[in-house]
N, C-alpha and C positions, 0 to 999 in steps of 0.2 A: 348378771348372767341369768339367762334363762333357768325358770326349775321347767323339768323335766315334763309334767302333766304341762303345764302352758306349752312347751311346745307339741305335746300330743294335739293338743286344741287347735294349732294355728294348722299343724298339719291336716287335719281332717276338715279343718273350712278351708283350706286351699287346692285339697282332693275336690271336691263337691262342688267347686266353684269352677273349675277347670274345664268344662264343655265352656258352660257362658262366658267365660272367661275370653276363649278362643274365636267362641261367635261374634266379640265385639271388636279384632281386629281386622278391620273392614278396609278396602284400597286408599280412603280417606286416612285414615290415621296410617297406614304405612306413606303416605305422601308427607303428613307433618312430619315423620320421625327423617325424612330423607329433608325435607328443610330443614329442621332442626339441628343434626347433626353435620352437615355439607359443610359452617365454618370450623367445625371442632376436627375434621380430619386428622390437618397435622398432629393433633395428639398422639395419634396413633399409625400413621404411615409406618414409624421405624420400631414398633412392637413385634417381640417373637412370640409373646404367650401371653394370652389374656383372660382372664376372671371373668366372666358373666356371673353378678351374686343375683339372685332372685331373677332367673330366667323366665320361669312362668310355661307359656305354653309357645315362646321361642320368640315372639314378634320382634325382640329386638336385634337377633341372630343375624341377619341378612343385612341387616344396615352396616351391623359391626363389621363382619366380613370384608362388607366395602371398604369399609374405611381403615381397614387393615388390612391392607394384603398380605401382605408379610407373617400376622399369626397365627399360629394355634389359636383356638378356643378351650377355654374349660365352661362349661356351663354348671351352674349348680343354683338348687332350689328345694325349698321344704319338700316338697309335692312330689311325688314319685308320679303322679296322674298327671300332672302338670307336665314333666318332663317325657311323658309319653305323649303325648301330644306336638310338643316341640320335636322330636327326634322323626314324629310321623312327618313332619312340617320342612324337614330341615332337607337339603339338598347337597350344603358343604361339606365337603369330606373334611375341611381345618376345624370343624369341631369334634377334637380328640377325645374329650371325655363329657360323662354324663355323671354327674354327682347326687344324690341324693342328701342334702347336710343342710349342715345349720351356720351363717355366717359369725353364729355369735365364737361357733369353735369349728373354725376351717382345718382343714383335713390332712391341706398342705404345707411339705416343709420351708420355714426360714427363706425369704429373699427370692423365691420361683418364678416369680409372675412381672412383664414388665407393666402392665392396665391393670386398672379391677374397672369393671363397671356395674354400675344401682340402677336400673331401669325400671322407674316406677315399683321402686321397694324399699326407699329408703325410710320413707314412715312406717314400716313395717317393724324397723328394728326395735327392737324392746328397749335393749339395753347399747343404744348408739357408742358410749365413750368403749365398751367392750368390744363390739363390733371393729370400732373404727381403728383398736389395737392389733385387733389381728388382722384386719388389713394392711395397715402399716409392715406390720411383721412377715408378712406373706411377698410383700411387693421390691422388688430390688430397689436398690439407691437411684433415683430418680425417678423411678416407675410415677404414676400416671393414675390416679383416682379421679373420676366421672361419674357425677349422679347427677339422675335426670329424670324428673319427671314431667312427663311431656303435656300437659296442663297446668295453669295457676294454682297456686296452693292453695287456695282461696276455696276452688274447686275440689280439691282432694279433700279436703278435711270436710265441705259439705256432703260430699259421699260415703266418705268413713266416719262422718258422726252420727248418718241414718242407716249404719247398717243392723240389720239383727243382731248379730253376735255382737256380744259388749265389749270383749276384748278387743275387738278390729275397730269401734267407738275410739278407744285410744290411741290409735293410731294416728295421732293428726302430725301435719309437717308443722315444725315451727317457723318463724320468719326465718328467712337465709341469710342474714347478718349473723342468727342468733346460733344456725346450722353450722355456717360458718365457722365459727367459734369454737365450737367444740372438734370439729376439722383442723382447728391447728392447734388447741390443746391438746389434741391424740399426737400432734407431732409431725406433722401435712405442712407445707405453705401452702396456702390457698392460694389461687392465679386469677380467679373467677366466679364468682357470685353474682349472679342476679333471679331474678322471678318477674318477669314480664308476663309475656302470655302462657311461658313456660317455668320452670322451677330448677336451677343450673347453679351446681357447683363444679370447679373441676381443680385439684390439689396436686402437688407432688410431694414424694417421700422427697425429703434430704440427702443430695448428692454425697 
C-alpha cells in the first residue's frame, strides 16, 4: 500500500502535468483508441456502471461511452487538475461521478461496478497485487476488468524511464504474461493478454 507522502508526490506531478497532458490528446490518438477498442465492445454492451481508474484529463471517456451504452460512468483519478479538465471536456451526462482517490483504496462499496477500466494507468500502480484486490472487491461476479495502454510497452517504459521525477522512473509495465499473472493471482480469469502495437489485458471476476 501506498504511504501517504508518495502519494502526495504522484498527486502533485499529475496536477502539473495535466495541461501537457491534455495538449497531447490530439485527433490522431482519439482515432487509435476508436481502433483499438471497436473489437473489445462486447465487453461492455451489457454494463450498467463502470470504473474509469486513472482518468486523466478524460481522453478515454467518449470511447467508453460508446462502447457502453447502457452505463454509468464513474471516473476517478489522483489529480483533482486532471479531472478538471476531463469534466471541462466531457459532454455525457452517463458520467455520474467525479472522484478524486486513490485505486490502491477505492471509495466504493463491495460488488457496485459491472467494468473497471486502466487506460494508460496501469504502470502507474505502486502496489498492483493491492490495487488489483480492491478491484476485484469493487466489481460484481462476472464484472469485467480492461487495461489498456494504447502503445507498446516497449514505448511506455522508454518514456517513464526518462522522465524527471524518479518515482514515475518506476513506473515501468512488465511483460503481459508476467501482468497477466498477477491478474489472476488477485483472483481475475484472464480472457486476454497480448502487447502488439498496443498493451491489452482484459479479465473477469468469478461468476
Amino acid at each position: 500500500m501506498l504511504h501517504l507522502d508518495a502519494l502526495r508526490e504522484l498527486t502533485t506531478f499529475f496536477d502539473a502535468l495535466a495541461p501537457r497532458w491534455h495538449a497531447m490528446q490530439t485527433d490522431e490518438r482519439r482515432a487509435r483508441l476508436d481502433r483499438l477498442l471497436a473489437p473489445h465492445h462486447s465487453w461492455f454492451c451489457e454494463a450498467r456502471t463502470i470504473l474509469d481508474i486513472g482518468t486523466g484529463t478524460g481522453a478515454f471517456l467518449p470511447h467508453l461511452c460508446r462502447a457502453a451504452p447502457q452505463a454509468q460512468v464513474i471516473a476517478l483519478d489522483l489529480s483533482t487538475v486532471m479531472l478538471a479538465f476531463a469534466r471541462a471536456e466531457q459532454n455525457d451526462n452517463r458520467v455520474r461521478a467525479w472522484i478524486q482517490g486513490d485505486a490502491h483504496r477505492l471509495s466504493l462499496p463491495a460488488q457496485t461496478v459491472d467494468g473497471i477500466t486502466c487506460h494508460n494507468c496501469f504502470a502507474h500502480l505502486e502496489d498492483r497485487p493491492a490495487a488489483l484486490r480492491e478491484m476485484l472487491r469493487v466489481l460484481v461476479p462476472g464484472g469485467v476488468l480492461f487495461i489498456l495502454h494504447d502503445i507498446p510497452r516497449e514505448q511506455v517504459n522508454a518514456i517513464h524511464s526518462s522522465a524527471e521525477n524518479p518515482r514515475i522512473r518506476r513506473h515501468l509495465l512488465p511483460p503481459v504474461n508476467e501482468a497477466a499473472a498477477q491478474v489472476a493471482a488477485a483472483g481475475f480469469d484472464v480472457q486476454v493478454a497480448n502487447d502488439a502495437d498496443h498493451y491489452l489485458i482484459i479479465a473477469r471476476r468469478s461468476a
